[in-house]
N, C-alpha and C positions, 0 to 999 in steps of 0.2 A: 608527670604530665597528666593533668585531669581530664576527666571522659566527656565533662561537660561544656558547650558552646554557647553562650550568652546568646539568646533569641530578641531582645528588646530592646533595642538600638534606636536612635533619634532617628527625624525624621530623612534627614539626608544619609543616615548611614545604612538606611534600610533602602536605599536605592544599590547600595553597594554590591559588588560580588566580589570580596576578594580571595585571590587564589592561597591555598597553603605552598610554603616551598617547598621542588621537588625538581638527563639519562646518561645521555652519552660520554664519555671521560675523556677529557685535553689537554696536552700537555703545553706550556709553552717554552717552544724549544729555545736554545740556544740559538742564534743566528751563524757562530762559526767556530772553530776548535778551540781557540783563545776564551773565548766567553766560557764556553764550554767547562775549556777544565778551572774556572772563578766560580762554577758552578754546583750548586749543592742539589739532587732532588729529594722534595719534600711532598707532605700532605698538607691541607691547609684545610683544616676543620670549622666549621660556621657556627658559633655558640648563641643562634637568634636572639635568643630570650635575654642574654645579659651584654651582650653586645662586643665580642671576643670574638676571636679565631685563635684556636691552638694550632701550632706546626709542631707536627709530627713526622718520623722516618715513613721513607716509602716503601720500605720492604722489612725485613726480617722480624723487632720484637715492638716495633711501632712507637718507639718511648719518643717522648716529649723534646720537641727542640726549642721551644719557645712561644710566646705567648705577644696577639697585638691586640691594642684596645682600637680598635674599629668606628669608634664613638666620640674622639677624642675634641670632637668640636659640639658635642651634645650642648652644652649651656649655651651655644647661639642657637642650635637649632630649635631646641624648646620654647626659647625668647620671641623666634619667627611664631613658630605656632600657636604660641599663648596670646600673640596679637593679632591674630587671623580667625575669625570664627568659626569659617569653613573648612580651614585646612585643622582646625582643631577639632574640629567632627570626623571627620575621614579619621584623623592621630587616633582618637576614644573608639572609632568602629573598630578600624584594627588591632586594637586593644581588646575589646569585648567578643569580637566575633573570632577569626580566625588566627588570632593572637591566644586563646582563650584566658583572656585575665592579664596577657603579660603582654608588654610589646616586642617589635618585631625589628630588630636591626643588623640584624648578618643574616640575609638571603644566600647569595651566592659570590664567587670570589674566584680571582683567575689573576697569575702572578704574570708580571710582566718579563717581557722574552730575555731582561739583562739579569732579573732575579732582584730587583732594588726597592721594588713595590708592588704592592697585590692593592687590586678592581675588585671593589665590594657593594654588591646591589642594596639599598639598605630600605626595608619595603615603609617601614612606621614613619623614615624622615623623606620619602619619597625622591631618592637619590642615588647617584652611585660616588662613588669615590676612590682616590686612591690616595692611598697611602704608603708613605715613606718608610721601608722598613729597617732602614737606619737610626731616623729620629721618631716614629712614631707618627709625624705629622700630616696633614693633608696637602697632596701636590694638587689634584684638582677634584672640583667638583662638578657632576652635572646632573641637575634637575629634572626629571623625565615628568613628561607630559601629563595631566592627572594627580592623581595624590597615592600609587602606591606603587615602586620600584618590584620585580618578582625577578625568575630564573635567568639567568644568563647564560649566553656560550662565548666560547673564545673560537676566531677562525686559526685552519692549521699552522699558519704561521705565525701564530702571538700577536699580532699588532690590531684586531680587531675585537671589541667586546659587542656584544646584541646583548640590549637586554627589554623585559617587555614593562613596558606603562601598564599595568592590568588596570587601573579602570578607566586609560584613555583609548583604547584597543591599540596601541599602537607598538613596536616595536622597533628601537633606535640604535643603530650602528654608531660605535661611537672609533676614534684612536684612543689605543690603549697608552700611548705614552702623552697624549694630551688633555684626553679629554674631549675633544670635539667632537660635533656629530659630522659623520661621513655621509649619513642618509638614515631613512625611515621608512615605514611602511605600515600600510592597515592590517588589521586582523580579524577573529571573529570577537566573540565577548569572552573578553577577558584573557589576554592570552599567558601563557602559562610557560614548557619546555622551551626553550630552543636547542637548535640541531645544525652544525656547519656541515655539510657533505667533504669526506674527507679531502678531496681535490680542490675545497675551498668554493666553489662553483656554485652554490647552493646554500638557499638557508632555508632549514624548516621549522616552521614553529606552528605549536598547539593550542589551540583556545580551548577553557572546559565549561566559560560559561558561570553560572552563579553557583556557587559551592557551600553556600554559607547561609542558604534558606533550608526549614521544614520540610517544606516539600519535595519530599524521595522516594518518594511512593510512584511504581515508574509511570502509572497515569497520570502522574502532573510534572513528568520530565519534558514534557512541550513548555513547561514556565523557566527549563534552564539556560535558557540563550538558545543563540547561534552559537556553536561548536562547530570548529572545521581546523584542519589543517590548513597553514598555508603556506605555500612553495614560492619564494624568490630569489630571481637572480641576486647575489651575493657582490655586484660590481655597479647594477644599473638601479637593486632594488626595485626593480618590478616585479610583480606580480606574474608567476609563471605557470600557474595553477593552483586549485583546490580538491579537498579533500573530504567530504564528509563522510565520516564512516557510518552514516544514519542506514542510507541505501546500502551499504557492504554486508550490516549485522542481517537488514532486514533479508536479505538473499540468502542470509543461511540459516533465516529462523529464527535468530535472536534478535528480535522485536522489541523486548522486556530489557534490554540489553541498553547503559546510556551509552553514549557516541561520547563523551568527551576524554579524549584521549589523556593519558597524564603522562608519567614517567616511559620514556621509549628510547630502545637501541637497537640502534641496524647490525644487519650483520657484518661480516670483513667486507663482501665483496660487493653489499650496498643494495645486493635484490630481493633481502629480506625485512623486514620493519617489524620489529618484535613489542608489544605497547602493553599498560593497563588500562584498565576506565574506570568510571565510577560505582563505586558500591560491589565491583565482583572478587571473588577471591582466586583469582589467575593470571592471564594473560592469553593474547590473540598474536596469530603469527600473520604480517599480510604482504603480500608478494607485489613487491613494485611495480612491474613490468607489465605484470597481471591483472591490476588493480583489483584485487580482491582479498579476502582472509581463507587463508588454506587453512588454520589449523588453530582450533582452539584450547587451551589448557587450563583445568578446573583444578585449582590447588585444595589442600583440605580445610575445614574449617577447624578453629580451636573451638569446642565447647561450652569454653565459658567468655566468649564473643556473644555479645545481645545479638540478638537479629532485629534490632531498633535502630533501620538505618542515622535515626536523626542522632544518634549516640555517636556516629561514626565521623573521626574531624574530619570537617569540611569533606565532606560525600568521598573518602576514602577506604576504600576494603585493604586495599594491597596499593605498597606507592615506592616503589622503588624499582628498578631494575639494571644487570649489568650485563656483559659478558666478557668470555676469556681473550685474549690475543687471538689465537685460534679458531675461536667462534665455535669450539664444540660443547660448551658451556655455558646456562642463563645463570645468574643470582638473582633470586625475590625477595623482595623486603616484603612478609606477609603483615604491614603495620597494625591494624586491629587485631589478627590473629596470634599478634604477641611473637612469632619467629621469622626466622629466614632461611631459604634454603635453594642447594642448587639443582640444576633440572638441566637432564642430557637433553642438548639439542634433535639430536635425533629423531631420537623415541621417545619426549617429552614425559620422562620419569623422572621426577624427583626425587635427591636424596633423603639425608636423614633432617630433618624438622631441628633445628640450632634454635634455641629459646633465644628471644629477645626481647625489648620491653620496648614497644611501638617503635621498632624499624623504620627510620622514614627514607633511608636513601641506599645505595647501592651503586659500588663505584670499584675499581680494580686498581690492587697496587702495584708499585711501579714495575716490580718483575713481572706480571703478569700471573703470578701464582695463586693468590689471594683474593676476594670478594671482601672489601670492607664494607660496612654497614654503619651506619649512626642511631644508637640507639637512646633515640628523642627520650625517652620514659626512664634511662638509668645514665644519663650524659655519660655516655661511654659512646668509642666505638671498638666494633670487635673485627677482628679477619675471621674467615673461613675459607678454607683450604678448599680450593675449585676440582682437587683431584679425588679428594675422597669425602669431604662436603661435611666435614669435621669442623668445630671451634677451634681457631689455632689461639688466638690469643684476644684479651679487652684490655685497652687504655681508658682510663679516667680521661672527661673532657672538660669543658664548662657546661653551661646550663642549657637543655636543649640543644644538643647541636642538628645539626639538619644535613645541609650541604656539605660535599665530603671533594675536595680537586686535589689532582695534580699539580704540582708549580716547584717553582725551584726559587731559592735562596742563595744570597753571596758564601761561598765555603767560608765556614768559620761562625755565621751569622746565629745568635742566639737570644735574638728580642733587640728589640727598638733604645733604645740608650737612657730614654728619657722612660724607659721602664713602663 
């Protein structure tokens, strides 16, 4: 994974802010015992850069179950862009900038509740899609508003995907077994996570703003957007509140500090919100109820980390994060700081520093045992053990993977037929 960001972008893609992909882990379940036991659970690894997802075991040595091409309608899609000159600007920025060099088509991915197809956000062709993990084919597609698809969530019961437009600010509910949109909603610039509140009730999502300019120098953090949280009903998609952590840092002093939130998980019982932000090496804890941050955590730096924010992709120090079933347990993807590691809820001590090669994500396997990580810089991912904060094991993946879910596949299922 190179260190370097293409800064010289045409004129339209120098308007752009696109987000890198990057909390909370969802499973989608089975709807009743019969499905259930046709049911396999799996991992479902996001290989960006070449345009794959591995399926891998969800728990014990993580080996390989099989392999979908995510792309498989790529020569119409290229054909649309090659004849668009606009959408072909947007395709080359996120190539150049937040792609660095590569393009960008396995964002984020969420299996459907029967196990027959997995929902893939695909940010370069500005779409999501599903795909048939039978034949490999596309069941549907839909076009998100804008020119660049980013993170998705699935709601607790399987049948809704959100996922955001980052540069139309928008974020769209769609059905996961059709496709259609259910509804939509505004955001700030550029929105980034999303977040289903476990009772379904609730959607939250993260805007971070322009991530893919120079300027990181935190006196010209007033040129990164509007950054906010934003809170909706999850039925009516209204707008149920905002959140800017601008005023929260600025209350406890951290002024120097950006506001734009990235990778975030609540705790079990939903009155905590554990987040990163730009350019810091930790995390912030903030109390819902309270609307404030109790508690801040400075993880270490690695030494041979530039202190050159503009070296750092897309305005990222640290971009991952998980926790245990329990909630007495964080995982950090320290992604510039080259490791990852776990941190007692508690006492906010960190274990031992597990080397990795730019961490981009941080996810929990199916037993609950394990912190998996994607490690963007050696296409692997690895587990680490949440009890003793040990390396348990690394699978080989494809190129760049990113986004790391839960989902399940039909028992017996080992790739798409048409290979």
């Amino acid at each position: 994974m190179p260190a370097f960001r293409t800064r010289h972008l045409c004129s339209v893609a120098a308007a752009l802010a696109l987000t890198v992909s990057v909390p909370a882990t969802a499973v989608s379940a089975a709807t009743d015992s019969s499905t259930a036991a046709a049911l396999r659970e799996v991992m479902f690894v996001g290989n960006n850069w070449d345009g794959t997802a591995d399926v891998i075991k969800s728990t014990g040595d993580f080996a390989k179950v099989g392999r979908i091409n995510v792309i498989p309608d790529k020569d119409q899609r290229m054909a649309e862009i090659n004849a668009n000159p606009i959408k072909w600007a947007y395709f080359m920025a996120i190539r150049n900038s937040v792609g660095e060099g590569h393009d960008q088509f396995a964002d984020d991915m969420y299996s459907t509740p029967d196990g027959r197809s997995v929902v893939v956000s695909r940010p370069s062709f500005a779409d999501v899609v599903s795909i048939d993990l039978a034949t490999g084919a596309v069941n549907w597609r839909f076009p998100v508003a804008g020119y660049r698809a980013d993170h998705m969530a699935v709601s607790p019961d399987g049948t809704r995907v959100a996922v955001s437009a980052s540069t139309a600010n928008t974020v769209h509910v769609l059905d996961i077994n059709t496709g259609k949109q259910l509804g939509s909603f505004a955001t700030g610039d550029k929105p980034h996570e999303n977040i289903f509140t476990k009772d379904g009730r609730y959607i939250w999502n993260m805007a971070i703003g322009d991530v893919n300019t120079s300027l990181d120098d935190p006196a010209w953090d007033w040129t990164k957007g509007d950054r906010h949280i934003t809170v909706v009903d999850a039925t009516t998609y209204k707008q149920v509140k905002t959140i800017d952590m601008r005023d929260r840092l600025n209350a406890i002093g951290l002024k120097d500090f950006s506001d734009a939130v990235r990778p975030a998980v609540f705790s079990p019982d939903e009155s905590k919100l554990y987040f990163q932000v730009s350019f810091f090496n930790g995390f912030l804890e903030y109390d819902v109820a309270a609307d404030k941050i109790t508690r801040v955590k400075t993880l270490p730096k690695n030494p041979a980390t530039s202190e050159d924010r503009t070296t750092w992709v897309n305005d990222s120090r640290h971009h991952g994060i998980s926790m245990n079933p329990d909630g007495t347990k964080l995982c950090v993807a320290g992604t510039m700081d080259d490791y990852a590691t776990v941190v007692d809820r508690a006492t906010l001590q960190e274990g031992p520093l597990v080397t990795a090669s730019k961490p981009y994500w941080a996810t929990v396997s199916g037993d609950g045992k394990d912190c998996i990580i994607s490690e963007s810089g050696a296409d692997q991912v690895t587990a680490i053990d949440f009890a003793t904060g040990q390396k348990v094991t690394s699978v080989p993946v494809g190129d760049h993977p990113q986004r790391v879910r839960l989902g399940h596949v039909q028992a017996g299922w080992t790739g798409p037929s048409t290979g």
